[in-house]
DSSP file (Angstrom, degrees, kcal/mol; ACC not computed):
  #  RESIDUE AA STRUCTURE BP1 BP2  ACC     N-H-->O    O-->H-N    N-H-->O    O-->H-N    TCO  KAPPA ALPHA  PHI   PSI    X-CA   Y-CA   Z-CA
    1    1 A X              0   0    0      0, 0.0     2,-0.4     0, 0.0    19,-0.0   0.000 360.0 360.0 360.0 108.4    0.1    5.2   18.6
    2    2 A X        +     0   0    0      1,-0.2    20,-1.1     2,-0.0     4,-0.0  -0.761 360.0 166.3 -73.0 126.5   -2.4    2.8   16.3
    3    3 A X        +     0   0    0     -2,-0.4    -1,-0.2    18,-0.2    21,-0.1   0.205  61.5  77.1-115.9 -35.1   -0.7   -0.8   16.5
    4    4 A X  S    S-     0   0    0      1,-0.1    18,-0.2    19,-0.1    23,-0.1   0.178  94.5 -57.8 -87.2-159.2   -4.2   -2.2   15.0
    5    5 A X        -     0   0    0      1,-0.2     2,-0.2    14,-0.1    -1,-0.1   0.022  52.2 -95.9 -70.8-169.1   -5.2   -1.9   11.2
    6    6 A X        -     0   0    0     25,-0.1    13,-0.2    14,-0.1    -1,-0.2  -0.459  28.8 -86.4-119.0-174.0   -5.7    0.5    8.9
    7    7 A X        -     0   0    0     11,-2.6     2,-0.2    -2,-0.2    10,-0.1   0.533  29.2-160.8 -40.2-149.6   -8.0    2.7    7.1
    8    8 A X        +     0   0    0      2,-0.0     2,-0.3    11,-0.0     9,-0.2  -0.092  10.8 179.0-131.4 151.7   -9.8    2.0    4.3
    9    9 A X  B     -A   16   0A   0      7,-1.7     7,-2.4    -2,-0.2     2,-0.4  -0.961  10.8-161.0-150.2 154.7  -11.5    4.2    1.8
   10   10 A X        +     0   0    0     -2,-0.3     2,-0.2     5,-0.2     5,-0.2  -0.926  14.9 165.6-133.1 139.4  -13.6    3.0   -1.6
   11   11 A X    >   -     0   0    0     -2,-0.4     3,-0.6     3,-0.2    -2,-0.0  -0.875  53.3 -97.2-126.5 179.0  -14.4    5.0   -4.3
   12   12 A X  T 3  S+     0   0    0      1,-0.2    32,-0.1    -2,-0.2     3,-0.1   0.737 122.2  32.5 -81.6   3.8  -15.6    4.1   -7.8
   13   13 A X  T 3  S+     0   0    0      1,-0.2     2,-0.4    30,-0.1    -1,-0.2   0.508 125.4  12.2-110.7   5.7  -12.0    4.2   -9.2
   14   14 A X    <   -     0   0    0     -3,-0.6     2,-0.7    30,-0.1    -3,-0.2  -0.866  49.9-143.2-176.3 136.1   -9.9    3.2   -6.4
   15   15 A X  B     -b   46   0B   0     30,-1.9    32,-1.3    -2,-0.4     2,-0.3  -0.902  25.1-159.6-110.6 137.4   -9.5    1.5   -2.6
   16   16 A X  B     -A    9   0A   0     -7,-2.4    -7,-1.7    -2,-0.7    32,-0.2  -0.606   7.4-163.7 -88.8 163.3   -6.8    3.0   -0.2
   17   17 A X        -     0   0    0     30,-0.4     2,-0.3    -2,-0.3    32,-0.1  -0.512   6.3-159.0-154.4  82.1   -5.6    1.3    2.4
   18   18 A X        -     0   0    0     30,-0.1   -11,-2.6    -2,-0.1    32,-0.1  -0.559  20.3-134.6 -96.5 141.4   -3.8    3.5    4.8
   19   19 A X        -     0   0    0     -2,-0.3     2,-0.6    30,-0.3    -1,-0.1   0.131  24.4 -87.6 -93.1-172.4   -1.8    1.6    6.7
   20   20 A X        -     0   0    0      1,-0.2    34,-0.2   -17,-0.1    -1,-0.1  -0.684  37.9-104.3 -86.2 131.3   -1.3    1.9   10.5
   21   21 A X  S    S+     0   0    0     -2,-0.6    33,-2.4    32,-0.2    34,-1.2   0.627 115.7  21.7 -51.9 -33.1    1.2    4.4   12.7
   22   22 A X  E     -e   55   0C   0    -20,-1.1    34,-0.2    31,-0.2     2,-0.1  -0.970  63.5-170.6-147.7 147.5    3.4    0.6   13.0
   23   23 A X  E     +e   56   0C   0     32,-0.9    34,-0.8    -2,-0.4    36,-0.4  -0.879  36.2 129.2 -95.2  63.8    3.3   -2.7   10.9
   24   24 A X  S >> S-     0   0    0     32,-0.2     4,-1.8    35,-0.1     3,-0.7  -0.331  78.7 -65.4-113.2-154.6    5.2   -5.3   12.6
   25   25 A X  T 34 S+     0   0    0      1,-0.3     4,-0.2     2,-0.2     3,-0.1   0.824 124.9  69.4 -78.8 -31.8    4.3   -9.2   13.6
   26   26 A X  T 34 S+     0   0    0      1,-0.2    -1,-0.3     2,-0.1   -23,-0.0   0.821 126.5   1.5 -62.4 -33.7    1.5   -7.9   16.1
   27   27 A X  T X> S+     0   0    0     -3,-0.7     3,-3.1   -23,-0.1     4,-2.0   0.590  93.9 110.5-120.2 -20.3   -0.9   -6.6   12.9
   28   28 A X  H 3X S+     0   0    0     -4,-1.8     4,-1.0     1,-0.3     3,-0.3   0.831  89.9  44.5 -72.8 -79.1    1.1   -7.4    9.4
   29   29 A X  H 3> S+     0   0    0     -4,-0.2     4,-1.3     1,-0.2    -1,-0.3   0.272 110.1  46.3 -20.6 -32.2   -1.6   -9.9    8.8
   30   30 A X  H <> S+     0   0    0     -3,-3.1     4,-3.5     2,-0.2    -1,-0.2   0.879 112.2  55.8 -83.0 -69.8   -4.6   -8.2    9.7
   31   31 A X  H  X S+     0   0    0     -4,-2.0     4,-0.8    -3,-0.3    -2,-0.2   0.772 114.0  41.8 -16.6 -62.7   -3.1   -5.4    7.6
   32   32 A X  H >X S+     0   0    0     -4,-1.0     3,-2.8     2,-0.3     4,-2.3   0.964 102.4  61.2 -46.5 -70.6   -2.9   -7.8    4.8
   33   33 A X  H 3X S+     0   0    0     -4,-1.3     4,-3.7     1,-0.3    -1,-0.2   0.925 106.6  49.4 -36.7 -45.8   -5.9   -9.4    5.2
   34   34 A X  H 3X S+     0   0    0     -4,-3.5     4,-1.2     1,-0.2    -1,-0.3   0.766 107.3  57.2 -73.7 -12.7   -7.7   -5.5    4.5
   35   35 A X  H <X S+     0   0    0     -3,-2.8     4,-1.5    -4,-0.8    -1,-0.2   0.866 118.5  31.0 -72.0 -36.0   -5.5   -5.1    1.3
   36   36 A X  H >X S+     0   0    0     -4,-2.3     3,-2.0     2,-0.2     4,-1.9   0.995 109.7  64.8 -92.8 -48.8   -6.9   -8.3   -0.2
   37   37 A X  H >X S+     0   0    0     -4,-3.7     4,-2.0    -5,-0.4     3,-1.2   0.842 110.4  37.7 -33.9 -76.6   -9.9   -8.0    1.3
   38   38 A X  H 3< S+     0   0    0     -4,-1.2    -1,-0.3     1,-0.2    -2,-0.2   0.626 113.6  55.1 -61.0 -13.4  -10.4   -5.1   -0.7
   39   39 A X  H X< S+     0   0    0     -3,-2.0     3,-0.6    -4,-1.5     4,-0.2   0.658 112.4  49.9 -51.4 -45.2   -8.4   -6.6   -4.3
   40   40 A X  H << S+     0   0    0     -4,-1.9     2,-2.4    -3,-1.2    -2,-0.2   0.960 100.5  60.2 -89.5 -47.1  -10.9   -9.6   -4.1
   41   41 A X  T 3< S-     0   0    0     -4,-2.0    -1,-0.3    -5,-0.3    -2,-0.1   0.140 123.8-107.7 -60.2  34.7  -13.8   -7.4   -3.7
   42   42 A X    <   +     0   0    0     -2,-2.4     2,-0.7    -3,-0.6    -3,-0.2   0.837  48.3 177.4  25.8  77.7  -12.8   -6.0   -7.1
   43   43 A X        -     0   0    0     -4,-0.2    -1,-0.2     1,-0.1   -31,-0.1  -0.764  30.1-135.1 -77.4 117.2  -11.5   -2.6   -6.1
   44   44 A X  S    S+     0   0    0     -2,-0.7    33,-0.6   -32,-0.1     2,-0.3   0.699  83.4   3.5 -47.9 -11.6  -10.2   -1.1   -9.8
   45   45 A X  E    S- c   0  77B   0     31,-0.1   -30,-1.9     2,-0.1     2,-0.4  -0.952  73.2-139.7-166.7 167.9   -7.1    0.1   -8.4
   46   46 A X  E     -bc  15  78B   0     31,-1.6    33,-0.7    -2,-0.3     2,-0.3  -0.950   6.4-167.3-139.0 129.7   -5.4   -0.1   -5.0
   47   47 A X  E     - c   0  79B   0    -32,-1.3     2,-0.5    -2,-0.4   -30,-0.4  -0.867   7.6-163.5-138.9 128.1   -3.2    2.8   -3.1
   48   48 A X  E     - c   0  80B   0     31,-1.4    33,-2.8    -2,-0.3     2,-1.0  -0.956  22.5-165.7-136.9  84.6   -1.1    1.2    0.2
   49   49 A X  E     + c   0  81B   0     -2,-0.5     3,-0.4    31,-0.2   -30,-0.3  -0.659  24.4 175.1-106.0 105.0   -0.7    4.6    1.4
   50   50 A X    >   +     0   0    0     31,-1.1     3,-3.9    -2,-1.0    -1,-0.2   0.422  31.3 131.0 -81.6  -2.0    2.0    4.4    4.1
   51   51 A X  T 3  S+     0   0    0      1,-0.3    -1,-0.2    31,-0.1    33,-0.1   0.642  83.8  27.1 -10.3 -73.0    2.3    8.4    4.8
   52   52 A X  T 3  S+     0   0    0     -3,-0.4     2,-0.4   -33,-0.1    -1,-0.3   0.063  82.3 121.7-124.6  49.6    2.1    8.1    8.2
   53   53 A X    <   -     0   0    0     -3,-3.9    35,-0.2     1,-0.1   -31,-0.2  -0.606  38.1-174.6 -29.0 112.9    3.4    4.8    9.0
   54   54 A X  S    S+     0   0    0    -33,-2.4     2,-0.3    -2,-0.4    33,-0.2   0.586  73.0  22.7 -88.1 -25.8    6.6    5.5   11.6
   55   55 A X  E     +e   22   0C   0    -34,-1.2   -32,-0.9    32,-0.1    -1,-0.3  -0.980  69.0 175.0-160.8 144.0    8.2    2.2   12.2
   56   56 A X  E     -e   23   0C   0     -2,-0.3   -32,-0.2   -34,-0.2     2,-0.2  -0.905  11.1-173.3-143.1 109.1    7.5   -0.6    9.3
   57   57 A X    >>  -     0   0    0    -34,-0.8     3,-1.9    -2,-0.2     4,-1.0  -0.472  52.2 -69.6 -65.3-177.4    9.6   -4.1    9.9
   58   58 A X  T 34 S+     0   0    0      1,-0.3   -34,-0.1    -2,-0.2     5,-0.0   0.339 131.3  64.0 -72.7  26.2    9.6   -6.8    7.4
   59   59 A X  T >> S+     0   0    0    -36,-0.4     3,-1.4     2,-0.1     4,-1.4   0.515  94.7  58.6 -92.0 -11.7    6.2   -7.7    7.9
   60   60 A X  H <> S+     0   0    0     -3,-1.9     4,-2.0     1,-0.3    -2,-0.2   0.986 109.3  49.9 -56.3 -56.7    5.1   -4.4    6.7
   61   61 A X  H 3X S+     0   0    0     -4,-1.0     4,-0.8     2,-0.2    -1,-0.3   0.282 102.4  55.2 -47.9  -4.3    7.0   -5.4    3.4
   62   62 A X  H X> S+     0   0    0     -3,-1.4     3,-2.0     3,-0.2     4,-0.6   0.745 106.3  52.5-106.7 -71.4    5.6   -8.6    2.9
   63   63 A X  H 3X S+     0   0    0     -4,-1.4     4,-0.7     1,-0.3    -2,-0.2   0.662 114.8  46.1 -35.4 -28.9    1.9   -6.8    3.0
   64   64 A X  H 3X S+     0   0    0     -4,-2.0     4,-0.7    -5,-0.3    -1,-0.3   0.928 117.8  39.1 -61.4 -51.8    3.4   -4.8    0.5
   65   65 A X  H XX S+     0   0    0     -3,-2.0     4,-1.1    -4,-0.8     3,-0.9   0.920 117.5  49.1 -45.6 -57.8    5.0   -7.9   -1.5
   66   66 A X  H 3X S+     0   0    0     -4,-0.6     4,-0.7     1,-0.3    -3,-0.2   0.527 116.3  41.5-103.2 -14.9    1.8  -10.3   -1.0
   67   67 A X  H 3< S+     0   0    0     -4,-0.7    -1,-0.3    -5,-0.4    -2,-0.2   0.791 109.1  57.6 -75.5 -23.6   -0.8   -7.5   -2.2
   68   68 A X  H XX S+     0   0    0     -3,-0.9     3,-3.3    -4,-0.7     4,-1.5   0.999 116.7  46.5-100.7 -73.0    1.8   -6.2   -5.5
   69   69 A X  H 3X S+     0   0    0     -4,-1.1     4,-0.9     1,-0.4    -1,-0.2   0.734 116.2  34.4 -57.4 -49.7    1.3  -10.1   -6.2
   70   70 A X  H 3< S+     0   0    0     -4,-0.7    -1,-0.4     2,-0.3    -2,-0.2   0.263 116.8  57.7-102.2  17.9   -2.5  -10.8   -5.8
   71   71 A X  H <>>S+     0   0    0     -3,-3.3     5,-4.0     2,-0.1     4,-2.0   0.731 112.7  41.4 -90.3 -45.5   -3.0   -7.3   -7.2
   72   72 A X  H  <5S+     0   0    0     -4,-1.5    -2,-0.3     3,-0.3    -3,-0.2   0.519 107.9  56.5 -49.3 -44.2   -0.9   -8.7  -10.3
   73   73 A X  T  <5S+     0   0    0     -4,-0.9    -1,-0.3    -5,-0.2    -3,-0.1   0.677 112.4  42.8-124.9 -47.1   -2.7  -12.0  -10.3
   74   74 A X  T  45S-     0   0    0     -3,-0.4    -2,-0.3     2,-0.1     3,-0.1   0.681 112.5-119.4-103.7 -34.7   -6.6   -9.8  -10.7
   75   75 A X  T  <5 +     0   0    0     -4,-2.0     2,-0.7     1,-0.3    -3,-0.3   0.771  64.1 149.5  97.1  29.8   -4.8   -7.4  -13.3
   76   76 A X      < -     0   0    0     -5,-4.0     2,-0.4   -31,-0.0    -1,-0.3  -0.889  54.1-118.4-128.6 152.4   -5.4   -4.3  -11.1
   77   77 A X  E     +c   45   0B   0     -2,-0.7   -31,-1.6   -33,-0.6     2,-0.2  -0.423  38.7 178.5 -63.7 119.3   -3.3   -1.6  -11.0
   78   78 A X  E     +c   46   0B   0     -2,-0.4   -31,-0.2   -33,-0.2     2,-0.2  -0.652   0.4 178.6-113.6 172.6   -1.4   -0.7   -6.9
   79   79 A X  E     -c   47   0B   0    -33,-0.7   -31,-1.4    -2,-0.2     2,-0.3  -0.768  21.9-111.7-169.9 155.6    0.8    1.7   -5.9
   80   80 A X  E     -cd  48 103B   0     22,-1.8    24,-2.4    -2,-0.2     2,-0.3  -0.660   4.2-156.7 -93.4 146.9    2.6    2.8   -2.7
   81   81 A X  E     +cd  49 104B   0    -33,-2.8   -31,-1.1    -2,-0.3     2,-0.4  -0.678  27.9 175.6-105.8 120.9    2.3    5.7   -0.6
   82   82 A X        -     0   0    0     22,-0.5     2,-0.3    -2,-0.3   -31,-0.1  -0.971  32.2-106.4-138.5 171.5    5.9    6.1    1.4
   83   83 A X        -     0   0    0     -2,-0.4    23,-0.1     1,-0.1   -31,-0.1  -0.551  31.7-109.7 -77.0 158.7    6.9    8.8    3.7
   84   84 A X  S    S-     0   0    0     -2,-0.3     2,-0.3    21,-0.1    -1,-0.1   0.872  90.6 -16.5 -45.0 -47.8    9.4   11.3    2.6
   85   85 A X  S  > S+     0   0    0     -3,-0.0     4,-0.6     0, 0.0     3,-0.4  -0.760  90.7  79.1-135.9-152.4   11.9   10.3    4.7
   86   86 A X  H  > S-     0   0    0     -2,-0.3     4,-1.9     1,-0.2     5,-0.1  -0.167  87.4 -36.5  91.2 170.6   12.4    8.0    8.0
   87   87 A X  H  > S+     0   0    0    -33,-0.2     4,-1.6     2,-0.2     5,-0.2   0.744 133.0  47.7 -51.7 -34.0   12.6    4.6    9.1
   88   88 A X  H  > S+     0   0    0     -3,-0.4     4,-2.4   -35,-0.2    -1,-0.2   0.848 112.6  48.9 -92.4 -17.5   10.1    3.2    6.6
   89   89 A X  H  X S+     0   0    0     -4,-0.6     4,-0.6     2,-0.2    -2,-0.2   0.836 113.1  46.8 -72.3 -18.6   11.6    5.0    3.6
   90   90 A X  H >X S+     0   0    0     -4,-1.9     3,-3.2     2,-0.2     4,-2.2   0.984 113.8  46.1 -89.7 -73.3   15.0    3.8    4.5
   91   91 A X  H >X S+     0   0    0     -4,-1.6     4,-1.4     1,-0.3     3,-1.0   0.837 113.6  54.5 -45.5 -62.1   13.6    0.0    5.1
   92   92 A X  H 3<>S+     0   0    0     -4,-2.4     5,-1.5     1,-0.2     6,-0.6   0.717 113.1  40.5 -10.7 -48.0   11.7    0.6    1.6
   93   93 A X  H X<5S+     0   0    0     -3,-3.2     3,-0.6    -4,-0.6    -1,-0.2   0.713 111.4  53.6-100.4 -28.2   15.0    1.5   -0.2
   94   94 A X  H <<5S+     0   0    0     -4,-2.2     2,-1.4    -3,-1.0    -2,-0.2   0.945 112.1  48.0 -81.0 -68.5   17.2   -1.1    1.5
   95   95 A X  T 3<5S-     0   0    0     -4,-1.4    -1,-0.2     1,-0.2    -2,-0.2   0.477 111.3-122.3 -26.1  -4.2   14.5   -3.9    0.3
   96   96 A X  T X 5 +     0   0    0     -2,-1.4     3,-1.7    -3,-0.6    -3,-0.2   0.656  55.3 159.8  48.1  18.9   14.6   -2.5   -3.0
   97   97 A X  G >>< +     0   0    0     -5,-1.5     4,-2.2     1,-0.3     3,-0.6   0.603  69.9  60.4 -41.2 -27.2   10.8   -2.0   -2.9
   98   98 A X  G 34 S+     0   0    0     -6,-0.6    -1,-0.3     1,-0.2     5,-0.1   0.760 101.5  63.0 -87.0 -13.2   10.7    0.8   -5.8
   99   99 A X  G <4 S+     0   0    0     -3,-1.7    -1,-0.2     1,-0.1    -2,-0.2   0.513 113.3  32.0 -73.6  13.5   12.3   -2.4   -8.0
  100  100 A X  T <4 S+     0   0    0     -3,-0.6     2,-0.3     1,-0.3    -2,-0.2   0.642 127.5  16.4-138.7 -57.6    9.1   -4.5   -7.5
  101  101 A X  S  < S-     0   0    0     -4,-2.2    -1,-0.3     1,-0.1     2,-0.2  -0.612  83.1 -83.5-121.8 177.2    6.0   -1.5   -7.3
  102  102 A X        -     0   0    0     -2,-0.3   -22,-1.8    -3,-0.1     2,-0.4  -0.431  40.2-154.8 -83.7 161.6    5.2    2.0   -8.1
  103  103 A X  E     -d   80   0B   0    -24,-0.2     2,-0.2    -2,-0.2   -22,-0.2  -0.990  11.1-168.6-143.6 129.9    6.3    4.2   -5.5
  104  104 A X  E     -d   81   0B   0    -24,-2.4   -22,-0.5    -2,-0.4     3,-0.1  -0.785  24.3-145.9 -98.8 160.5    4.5    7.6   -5.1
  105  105 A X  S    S+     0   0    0     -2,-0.2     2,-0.3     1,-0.2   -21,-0.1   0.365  86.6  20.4 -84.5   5.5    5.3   10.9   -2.9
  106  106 A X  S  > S-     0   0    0      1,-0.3     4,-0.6   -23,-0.1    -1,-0.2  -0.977  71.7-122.9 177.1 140.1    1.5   11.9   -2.1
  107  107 A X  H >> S+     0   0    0     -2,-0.3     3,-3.4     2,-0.2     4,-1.2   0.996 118.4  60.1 -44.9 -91.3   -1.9   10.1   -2.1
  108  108 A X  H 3> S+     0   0    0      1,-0.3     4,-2.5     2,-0.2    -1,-0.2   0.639 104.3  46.5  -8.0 -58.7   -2.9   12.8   -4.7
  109  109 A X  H 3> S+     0   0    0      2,-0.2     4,-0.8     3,-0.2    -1,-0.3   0.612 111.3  56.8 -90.6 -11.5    0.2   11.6   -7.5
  110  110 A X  H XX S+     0   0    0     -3,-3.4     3,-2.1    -4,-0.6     4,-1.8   0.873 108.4  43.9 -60.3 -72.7   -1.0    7.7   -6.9
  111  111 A X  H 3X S+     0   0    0     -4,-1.2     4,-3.3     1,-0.3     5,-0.3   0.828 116.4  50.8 -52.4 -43.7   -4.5    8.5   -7.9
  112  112 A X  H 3X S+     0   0    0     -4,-2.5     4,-2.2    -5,-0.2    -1,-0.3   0.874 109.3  48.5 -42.2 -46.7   -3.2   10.5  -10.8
  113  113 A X  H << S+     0   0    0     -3,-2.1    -2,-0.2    -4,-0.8    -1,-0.2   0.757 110.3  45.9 -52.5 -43.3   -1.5    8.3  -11.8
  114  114 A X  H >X S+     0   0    0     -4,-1.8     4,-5.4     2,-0.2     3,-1.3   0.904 112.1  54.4 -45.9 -65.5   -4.0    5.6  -11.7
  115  115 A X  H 3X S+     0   0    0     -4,-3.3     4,-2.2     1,-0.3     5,-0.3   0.899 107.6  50.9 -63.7 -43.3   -6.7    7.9  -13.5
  116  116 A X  H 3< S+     0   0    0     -4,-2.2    -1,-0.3    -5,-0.3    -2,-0.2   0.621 110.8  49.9 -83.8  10.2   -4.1    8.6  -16.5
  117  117 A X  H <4 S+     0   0    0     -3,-1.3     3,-0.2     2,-0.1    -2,-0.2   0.834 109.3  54.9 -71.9 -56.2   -3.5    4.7  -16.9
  118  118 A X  H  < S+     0   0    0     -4,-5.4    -2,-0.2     1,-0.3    -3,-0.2   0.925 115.1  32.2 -53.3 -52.0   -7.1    4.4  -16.9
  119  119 A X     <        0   0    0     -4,-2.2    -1,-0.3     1,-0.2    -2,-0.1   0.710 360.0 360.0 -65.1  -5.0   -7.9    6.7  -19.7
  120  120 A X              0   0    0     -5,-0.3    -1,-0.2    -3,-0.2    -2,-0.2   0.612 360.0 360.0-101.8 360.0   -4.7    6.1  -21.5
């Protein structure tokens, strides 16, 4: 079980940031810190791809909140990565998280998504 931070992957149109097997108070910060980290270092687009996340409390959701905001703030485009079902889709849906960001099924339909903003 990873408890520590997440992933991160750069390309020239876009940084992911997949997040860690749990999010709670022990990491949410750290977690954070690597979404902006990569936002200030002028990533063009951002993917918070929670795929295989298993257990997400509300700090996971404020790393979600407090990047949608400073993503917002730089003018670059995010979206989230959630699982198909489970404990973090269910916390996701009770927060009303799809009222606030883009919500994807798949890594793969963010970056699409992204890429037809950009040309479009």
């Amino acid at each position: 079980m990873d408890l520590g931070v997440g992933r991160v992957e750069r390309t020239e149109t876009c940084g992911t940031l997949t997040f860690p097997d749990e999010v709670d108070l022990s990491n949410g910060e750290a977690v954070l810190a690597q979404a902006v980290r990569l936002l200030d270092d002028g990533t063009p687009a951002l993917i918070l791809d929670l795929t295989g996340c298993t257990f997400c409390d509300s700090n996971g959701l404020n790393v979600i909140t407090r990047s949608q905001m400073r993503a917002t703030e730089l003018g670059v485009p995010m979206w989230v990565v959630l699982p198909p079902r489970g404990i973090v889709r269910r916390v996701s849906e009770v927060a009303g998280l799809q009222r606030r960001v883009a919500i994807a099924p798949d890594v793969a339909t963010a970056r699409e998504a992204l890429s037809a903003s950009a040309s479009g």
